[in-house]
PQR file with spaces between the fields and no chain letter, atoms N, CA, C, O and H, PARSE charges and radii, in Angstrom:
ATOM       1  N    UNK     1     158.685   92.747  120.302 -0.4000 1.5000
ATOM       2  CA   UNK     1     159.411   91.502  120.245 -0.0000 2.0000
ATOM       3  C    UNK     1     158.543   90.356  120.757  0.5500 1.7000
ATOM       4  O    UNK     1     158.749   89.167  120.511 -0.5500 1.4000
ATOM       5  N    UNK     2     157.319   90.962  121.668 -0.4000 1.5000
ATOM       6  CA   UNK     2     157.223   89.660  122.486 -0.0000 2.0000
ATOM       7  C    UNK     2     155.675   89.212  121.482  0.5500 1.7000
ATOM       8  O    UNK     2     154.912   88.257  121.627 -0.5500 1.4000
ATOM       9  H    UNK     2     157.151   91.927  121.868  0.4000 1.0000
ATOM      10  N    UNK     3     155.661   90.013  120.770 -0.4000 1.5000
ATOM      11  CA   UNK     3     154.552   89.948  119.351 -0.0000 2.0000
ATOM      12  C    UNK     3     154.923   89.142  118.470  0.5500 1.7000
ATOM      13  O    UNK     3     154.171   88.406  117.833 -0.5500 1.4000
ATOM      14  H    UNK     3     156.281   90.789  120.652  0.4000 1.0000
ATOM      15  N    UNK     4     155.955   89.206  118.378 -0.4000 1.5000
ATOM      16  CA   UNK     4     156.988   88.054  116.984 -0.0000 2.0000
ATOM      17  C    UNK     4     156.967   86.677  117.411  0.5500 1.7000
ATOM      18  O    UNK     4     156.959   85.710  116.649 -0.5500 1.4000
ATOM      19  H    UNK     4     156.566   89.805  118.896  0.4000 1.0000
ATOM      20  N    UNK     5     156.957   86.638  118.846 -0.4000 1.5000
ATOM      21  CA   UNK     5     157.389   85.468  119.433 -0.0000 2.0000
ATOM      22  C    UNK     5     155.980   84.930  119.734  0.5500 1.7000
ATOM      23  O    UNK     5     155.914   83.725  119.493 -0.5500 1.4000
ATOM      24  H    UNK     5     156.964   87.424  119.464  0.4000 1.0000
ATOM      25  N    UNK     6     154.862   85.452  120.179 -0.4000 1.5000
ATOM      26  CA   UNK     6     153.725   84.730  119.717 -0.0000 2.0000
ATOM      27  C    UNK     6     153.509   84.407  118.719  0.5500 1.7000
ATOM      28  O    UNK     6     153.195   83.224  118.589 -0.5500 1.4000
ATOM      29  H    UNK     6     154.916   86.431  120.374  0.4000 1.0000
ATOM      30  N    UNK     7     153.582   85.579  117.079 -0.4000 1.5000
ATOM      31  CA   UNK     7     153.213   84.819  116.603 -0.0000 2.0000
ATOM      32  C    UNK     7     154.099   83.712  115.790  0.5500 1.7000
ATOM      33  O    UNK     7     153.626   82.901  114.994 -0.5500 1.4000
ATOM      34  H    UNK     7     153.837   86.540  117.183  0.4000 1.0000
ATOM      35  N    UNK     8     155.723   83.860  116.211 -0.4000 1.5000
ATOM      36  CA   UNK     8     155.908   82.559  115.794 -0.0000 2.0000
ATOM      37  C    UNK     8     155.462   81.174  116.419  0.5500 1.7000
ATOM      38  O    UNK     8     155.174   80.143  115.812 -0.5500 1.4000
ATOM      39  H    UNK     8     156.107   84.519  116.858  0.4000 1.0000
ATOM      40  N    UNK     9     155.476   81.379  117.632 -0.4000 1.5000
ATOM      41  CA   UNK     9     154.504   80.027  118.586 -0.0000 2.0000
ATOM      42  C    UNK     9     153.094   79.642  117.531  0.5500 1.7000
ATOM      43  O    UNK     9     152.861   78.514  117.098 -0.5500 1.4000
ATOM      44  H    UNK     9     155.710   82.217  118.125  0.4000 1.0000
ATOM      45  N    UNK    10     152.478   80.551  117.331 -0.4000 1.5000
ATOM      46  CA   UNK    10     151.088   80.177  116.374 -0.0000 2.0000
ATOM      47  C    UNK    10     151.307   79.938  115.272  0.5500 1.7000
ATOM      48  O    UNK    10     150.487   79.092  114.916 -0.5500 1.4000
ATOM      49  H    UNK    10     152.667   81.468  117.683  0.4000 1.0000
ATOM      50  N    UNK    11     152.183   80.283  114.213 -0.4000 1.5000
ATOM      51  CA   UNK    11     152.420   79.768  113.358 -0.0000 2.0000
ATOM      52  C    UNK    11     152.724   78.061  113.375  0.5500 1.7000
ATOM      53  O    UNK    11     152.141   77.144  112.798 -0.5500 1.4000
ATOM      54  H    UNK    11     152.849   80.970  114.502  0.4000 1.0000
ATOM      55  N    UNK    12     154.032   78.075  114.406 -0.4000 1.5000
ATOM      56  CA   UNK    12     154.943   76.472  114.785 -0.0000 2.0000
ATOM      57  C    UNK    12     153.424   75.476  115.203  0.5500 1.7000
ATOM      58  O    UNK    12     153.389   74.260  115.014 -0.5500 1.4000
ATOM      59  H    UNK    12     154.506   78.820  114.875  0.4000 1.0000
ATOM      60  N    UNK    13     152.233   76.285  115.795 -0.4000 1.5000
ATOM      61  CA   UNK    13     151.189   75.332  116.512 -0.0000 2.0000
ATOM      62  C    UNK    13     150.675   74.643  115.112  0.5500 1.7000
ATOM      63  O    UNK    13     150.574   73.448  114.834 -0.5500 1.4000
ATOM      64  H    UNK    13     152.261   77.273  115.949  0.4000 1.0000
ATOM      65  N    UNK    14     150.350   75.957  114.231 -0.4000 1.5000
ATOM      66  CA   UNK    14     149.353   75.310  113.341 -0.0000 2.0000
ATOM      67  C    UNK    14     149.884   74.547  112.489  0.5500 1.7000
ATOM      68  O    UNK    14     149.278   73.547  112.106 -0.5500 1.4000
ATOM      69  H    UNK    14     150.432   76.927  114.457  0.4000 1.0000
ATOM      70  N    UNK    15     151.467   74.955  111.893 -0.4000 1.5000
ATOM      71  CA   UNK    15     151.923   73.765  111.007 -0.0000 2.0000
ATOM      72  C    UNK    15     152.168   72.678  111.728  0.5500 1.7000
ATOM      73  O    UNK    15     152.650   71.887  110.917 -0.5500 1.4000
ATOM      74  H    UNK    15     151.960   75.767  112.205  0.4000 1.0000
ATOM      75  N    UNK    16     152.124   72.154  112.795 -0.4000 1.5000
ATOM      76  CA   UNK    16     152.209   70.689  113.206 -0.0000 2.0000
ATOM      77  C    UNK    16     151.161   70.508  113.398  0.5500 1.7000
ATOM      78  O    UNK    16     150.846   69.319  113.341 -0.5500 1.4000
ATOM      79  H    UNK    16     151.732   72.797  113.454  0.4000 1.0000
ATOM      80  N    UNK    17     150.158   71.402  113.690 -0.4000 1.5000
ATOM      81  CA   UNK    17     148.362   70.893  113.647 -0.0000 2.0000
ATOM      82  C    UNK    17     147.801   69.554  112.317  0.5500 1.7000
ATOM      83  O    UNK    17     147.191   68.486  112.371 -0.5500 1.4000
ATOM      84  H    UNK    17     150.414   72.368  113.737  0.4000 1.0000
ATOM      85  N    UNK    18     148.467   70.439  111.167 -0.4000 1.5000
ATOM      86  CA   UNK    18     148.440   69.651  110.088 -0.0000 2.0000
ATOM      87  C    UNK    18     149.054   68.144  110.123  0.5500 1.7000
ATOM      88  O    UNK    18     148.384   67.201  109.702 -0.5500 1.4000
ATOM      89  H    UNK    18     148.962   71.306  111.123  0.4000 1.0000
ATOM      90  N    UNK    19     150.622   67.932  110.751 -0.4000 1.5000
ATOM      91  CA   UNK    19     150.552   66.525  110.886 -0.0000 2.0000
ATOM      92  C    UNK    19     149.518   66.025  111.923  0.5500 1.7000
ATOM      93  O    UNK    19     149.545   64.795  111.936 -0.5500 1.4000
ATOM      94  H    UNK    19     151.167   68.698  111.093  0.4000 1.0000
ATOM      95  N    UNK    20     148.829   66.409  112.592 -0.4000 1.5000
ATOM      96  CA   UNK    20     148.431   65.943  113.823 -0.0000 2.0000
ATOM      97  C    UNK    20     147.108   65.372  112.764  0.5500 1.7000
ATOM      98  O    UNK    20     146.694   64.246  113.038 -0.5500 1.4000
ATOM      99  H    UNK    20     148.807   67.409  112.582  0.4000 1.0000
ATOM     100  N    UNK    21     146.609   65.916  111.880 -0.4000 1.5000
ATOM     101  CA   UNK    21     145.403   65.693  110.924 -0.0000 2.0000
ATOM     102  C    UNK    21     145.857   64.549  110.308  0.5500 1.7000
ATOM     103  O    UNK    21     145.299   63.452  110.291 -0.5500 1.4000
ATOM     104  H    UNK    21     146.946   66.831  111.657  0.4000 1.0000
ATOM     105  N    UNK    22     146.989   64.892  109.760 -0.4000 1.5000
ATOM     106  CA   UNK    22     147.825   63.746  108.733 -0.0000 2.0000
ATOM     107  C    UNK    22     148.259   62.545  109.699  0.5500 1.7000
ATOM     108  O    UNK    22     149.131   61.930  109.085 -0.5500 1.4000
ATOM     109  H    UNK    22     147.442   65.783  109.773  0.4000 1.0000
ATOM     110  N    UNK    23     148.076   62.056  110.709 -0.4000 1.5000
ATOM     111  CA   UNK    23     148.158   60.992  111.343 -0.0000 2.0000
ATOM     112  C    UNK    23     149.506   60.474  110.820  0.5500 1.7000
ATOM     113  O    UNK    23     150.456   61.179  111.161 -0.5500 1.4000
ATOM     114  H    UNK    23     147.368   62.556  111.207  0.4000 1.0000
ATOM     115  N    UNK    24     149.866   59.186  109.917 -0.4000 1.5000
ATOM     116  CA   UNK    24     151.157   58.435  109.746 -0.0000 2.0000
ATOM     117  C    UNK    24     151.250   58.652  108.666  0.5500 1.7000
ATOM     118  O    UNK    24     152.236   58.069  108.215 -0.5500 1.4000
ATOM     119  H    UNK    24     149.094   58.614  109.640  0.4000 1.0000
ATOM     120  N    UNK    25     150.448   59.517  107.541 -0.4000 1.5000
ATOM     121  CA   UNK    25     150.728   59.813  106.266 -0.0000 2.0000
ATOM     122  C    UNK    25     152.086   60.708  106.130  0.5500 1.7000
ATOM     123  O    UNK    25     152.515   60.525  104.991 -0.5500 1.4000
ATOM     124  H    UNK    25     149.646   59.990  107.908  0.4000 1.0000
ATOM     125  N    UNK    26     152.597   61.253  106.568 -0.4000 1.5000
ATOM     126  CA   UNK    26     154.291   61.867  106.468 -0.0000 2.0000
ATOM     127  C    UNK    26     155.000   61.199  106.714  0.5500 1.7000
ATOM     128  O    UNK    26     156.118   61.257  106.202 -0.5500 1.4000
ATOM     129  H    UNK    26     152.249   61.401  107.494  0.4000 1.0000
ATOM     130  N    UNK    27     154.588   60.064  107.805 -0.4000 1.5000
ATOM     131  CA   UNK    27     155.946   59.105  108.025 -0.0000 2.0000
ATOM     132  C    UNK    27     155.890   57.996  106.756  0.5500 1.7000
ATOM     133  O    UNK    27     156.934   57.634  106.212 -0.5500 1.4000
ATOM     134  H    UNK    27     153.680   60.017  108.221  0.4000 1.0000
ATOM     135  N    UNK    28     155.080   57.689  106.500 -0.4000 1.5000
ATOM     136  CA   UNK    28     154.508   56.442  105.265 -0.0000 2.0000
ATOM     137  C    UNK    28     155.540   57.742  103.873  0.5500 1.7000
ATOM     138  O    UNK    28     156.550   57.495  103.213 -0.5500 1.4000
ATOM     139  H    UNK    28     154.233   57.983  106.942  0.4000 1.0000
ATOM     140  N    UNK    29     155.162   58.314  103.898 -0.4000 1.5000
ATOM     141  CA   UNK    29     156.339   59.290  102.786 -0.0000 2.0000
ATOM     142  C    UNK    29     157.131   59.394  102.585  0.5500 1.7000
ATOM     143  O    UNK    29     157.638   59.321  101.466 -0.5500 1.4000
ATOM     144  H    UNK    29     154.342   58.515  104.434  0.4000 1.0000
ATOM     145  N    UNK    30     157.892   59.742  104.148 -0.4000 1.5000
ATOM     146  CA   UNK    30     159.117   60.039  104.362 -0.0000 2.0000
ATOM     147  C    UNK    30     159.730   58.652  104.106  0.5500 1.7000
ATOM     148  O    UNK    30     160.847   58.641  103.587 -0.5500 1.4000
ATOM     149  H    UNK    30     157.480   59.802  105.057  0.4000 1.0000
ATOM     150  N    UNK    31     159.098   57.396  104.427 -0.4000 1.5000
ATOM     151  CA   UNK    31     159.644   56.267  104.518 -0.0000 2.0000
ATOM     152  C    UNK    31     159.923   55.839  103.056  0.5500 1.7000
ATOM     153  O    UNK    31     160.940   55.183  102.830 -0.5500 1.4000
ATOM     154  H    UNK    31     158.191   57.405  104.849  0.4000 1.0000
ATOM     155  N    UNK    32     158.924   56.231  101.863 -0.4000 1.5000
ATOM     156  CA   UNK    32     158.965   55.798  100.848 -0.0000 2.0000
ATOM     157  C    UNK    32     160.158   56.512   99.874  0.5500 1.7000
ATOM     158  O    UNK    32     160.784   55.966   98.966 -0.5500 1.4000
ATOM     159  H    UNK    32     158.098   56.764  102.046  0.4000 1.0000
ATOM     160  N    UNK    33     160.259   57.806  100.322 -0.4000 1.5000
ATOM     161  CA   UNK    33     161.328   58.523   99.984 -0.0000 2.0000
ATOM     162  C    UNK    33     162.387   58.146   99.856  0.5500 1.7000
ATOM     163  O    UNK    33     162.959   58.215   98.768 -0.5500 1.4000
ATOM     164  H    UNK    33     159.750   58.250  101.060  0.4000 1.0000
ATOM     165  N    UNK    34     163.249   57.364  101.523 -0.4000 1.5000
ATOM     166  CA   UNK    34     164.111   57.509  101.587 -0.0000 2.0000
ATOM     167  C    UNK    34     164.323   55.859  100.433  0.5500 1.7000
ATOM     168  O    UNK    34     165.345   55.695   99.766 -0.5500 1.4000
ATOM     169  H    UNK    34     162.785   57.308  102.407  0.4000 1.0000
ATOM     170  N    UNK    35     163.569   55.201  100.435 -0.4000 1.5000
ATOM     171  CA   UNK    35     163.580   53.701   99.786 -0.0000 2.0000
ATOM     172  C    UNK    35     163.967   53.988   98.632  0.5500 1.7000
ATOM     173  O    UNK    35     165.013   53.637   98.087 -0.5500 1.4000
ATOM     174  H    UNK    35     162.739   55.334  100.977  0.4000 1.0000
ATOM     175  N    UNK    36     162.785   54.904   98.058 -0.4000 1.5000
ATOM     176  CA   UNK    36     163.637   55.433   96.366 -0.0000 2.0000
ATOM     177  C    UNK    36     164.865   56.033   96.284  0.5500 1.7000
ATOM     178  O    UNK    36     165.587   55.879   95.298 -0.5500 1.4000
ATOM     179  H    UNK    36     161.935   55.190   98.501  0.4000 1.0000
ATOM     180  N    UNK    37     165.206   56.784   97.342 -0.4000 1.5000
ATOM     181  CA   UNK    37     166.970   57.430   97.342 -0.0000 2.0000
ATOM     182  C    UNK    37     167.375   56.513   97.514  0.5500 1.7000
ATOM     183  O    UNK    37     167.487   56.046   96.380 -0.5500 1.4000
ATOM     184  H    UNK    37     164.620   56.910   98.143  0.4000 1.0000
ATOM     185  N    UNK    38     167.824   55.616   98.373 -0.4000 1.5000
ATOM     186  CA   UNK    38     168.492   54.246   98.513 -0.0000 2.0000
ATOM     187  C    UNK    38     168.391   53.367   97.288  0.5500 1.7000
ATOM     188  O    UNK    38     169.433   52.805   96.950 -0.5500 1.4000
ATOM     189  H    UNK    38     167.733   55.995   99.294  0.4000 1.0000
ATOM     190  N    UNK    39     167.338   53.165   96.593 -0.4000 1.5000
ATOM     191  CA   UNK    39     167.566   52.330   95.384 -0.0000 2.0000
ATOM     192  C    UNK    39     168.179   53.081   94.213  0.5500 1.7000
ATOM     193  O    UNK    39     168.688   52.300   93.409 -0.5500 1.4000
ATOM     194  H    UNK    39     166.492   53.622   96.867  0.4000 1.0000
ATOM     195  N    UNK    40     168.303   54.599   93.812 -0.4000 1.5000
ATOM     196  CA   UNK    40     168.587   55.365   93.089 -0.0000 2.0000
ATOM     197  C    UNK    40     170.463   55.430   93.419  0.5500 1.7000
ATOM     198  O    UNK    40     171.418   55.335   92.648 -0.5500 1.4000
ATOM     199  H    UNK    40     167.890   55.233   94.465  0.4000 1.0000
ATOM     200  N    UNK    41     170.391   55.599   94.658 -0.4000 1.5000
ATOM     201  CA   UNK    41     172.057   55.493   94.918 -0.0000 2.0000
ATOM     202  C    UNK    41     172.620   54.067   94.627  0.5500 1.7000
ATOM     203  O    UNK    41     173.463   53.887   93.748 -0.5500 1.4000
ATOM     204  H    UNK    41     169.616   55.676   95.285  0.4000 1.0000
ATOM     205  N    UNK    42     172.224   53.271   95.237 -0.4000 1.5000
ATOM     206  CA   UNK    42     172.296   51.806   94.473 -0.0000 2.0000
ATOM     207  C    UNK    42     172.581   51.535   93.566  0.5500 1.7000
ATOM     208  O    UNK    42     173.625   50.936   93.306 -0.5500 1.4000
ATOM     209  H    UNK    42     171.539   53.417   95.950  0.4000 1.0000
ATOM     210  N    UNK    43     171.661   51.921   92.710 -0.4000 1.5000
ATOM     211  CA   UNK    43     171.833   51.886   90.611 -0.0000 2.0000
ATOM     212  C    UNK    43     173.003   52.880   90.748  0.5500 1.7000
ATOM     213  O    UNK    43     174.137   52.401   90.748 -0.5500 1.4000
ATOM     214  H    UNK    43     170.813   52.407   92.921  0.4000 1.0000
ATOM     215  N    UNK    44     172.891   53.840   90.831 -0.4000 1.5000
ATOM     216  CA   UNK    44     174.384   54.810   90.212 -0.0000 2.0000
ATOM     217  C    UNK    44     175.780   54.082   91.060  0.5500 1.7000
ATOM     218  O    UNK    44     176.957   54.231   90.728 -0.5500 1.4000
ATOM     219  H    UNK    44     171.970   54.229   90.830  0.4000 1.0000
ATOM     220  N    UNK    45     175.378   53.448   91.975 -0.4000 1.5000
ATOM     221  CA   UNK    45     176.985   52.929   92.359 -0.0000 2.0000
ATOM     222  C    UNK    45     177.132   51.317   91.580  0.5500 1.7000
ATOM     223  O    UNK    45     178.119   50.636   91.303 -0.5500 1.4000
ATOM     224  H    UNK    45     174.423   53.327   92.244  0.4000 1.0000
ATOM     225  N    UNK    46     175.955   51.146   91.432 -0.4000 1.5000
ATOM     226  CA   UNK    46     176.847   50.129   90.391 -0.0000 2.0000
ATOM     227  C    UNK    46     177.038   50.389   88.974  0.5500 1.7000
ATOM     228  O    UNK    46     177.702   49.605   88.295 -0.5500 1.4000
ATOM     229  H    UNK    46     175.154   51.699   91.657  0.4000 1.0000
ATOM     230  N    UNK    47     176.525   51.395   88.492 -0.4000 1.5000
ATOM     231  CA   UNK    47     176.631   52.111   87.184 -0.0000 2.0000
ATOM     232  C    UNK    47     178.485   52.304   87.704  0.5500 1.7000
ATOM     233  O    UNK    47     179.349   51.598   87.184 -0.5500 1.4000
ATOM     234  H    UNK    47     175.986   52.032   89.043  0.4000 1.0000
ATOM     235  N    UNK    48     178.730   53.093   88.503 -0.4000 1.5000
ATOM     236  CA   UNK    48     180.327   53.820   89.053 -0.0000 2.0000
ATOM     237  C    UNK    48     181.119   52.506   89.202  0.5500 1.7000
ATOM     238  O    UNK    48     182.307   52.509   88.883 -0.5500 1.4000
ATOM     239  H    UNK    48     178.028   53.666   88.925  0.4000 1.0000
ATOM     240  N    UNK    49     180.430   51.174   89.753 -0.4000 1.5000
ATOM     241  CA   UNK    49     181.635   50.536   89.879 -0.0000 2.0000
ATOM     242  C    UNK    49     182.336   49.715   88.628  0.5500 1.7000
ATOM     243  O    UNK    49     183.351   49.100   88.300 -0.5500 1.4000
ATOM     244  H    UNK    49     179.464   51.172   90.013  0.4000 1.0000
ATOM     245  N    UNK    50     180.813   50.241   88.097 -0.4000 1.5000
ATOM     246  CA   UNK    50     181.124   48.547   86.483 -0.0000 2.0000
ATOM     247  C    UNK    50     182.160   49.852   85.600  0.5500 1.7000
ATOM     248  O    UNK    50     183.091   49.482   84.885 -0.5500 1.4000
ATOM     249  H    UNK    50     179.989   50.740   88.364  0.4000 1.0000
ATOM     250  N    UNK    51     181.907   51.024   85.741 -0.4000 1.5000
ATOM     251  CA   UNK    51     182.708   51.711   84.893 -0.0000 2.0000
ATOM     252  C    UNK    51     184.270   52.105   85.460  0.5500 1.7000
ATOM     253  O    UNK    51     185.027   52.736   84.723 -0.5500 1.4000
ATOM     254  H    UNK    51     181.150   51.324   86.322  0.4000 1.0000
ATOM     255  N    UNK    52     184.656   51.721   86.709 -0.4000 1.5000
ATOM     256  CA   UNK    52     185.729   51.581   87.283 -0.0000 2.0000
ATOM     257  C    UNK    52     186.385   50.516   87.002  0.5500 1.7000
ATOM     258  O    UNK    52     187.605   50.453   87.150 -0.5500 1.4000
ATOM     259  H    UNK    52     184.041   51.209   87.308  0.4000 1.0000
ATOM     260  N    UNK    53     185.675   49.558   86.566 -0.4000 1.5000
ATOM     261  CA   UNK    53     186.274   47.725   86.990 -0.0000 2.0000
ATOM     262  C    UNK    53     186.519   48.042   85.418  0.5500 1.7000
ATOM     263  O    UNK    53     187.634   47.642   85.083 -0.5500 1.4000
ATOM     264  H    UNK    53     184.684   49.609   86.445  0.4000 1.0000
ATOM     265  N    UNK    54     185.769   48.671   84.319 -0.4000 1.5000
ATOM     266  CA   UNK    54     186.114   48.329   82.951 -0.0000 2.0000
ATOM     267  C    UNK    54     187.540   49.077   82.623  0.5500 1.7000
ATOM     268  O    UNK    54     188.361   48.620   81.827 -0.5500 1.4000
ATOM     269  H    UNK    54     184.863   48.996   84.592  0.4000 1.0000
ATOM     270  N    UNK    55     187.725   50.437   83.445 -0.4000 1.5000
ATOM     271  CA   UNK    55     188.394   51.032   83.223 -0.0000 2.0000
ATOM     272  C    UNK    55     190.119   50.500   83.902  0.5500 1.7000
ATOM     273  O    UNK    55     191.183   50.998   83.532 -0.5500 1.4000
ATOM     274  H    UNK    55     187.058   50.808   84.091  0.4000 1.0000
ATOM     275  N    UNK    56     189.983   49.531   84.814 -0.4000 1.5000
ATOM     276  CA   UNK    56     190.988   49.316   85.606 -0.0000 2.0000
ATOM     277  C    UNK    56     191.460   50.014   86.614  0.5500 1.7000
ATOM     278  O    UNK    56     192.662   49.950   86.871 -0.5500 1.4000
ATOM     279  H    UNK    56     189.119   49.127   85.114  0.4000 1.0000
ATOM     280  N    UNK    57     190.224   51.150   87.695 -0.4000 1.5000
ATOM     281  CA   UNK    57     190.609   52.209   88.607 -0.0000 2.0000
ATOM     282  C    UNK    57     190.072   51.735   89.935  0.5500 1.7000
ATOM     283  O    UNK    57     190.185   52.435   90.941 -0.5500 1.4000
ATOM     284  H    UNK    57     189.247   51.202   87.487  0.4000 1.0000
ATOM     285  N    UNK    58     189.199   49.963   89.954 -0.4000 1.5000
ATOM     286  CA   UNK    58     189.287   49.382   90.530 -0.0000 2.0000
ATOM     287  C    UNK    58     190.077   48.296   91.263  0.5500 1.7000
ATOM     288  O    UNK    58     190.511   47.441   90.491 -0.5500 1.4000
ATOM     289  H    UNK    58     189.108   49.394   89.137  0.4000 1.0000
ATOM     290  N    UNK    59     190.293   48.160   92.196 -0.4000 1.5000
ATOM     291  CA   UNK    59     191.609   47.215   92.484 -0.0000 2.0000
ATOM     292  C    UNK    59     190.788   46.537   93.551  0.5500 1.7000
ATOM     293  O    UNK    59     191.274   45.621   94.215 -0.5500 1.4000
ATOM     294  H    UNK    59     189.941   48.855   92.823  0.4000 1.0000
């Protein structure tokens, strides 16, 4: 057991080793990500509302 648990510790070290390489490049990603989900939800809710307002299920 206490074998598993090292090597999950070495595993957990080395995959954050990699951000540690990657400096602000994951956050610069993550940031761009969430911008395109936010503009993608955006468009489909006004796609949802113009087809509510045509339909009269808007009030």
């Amino acid at each position: 057991m206490t074998d598993f648990i090292y090597w999950l510790g070495d595993i957990s070290y080395a995959f954050f080793g990699v951000f540690e390489k990657l400096e602000n490049l994951p956050n610069y990603i993550f940031i761009v990500l969430g911008f395109v989900g936010l503009l993608y939800w955006l468009n489909l809710q006004k796609k949802y509302n113009k087809k509510a307002q045509e339909t009269g299920a808007l009030k």
